[in-house]
C-alpha positions, 0 to 999 in steps of 0.5 A: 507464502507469496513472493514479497515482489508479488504482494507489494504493486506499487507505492501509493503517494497522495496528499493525505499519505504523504501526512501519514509519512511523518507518523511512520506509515507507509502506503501500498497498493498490494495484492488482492489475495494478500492478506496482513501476515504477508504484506508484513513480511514482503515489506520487512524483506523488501526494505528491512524495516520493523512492521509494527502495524498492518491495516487494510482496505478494500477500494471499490472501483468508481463509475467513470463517464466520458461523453456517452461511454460509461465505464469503472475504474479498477477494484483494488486493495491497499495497506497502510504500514506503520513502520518501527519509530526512527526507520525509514523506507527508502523509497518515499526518501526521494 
């Protein structure tokens, strides 16, 4: 198994994760190698929470231009982590 440290990237917060939030899932950017199994216990390490649900995908990167030069934004993957009825991660509190 990984380091849960390097599983999770960072934290993803936008409009429509936000409204996640109140149904208990979480958004993360994660490793691209990583696979559930993994991303369930780096976050159940990391904030001592109760995974229920662990869903993935895969976000291909986008062709950027700007004037003549062209380029693409990063390949990444990330999960939605549904978290047990009444638990909360800490991070997203703030």
């Amino acid at each position: 198994m990984r380091d849960p440290y390097e599983v999770l990237i960072k934290p993803l917060v936008s409009e429509r994760t936000t409204g996640l939030m109140e149904e208990n899932k979480y958004t993360f950017e994660v490793n691209k190698n990583a696979n559930k199994i993994e991303i369930k216990h780096a976050v159940e390490t990391i904030f001592k929470v109760t995974v229920t649900n662990v869903t993935t995908m895969n976000v291909v990167g986008k062709m950027k231009r700007q004037g003549r030069t062209s380029g693409m934004t990063a390949s990444r993957k990330k999960a939605i982590v549904s978290v047990k009825a009444g638990q909360r991660l800490p991070i997203f509190e703030e």
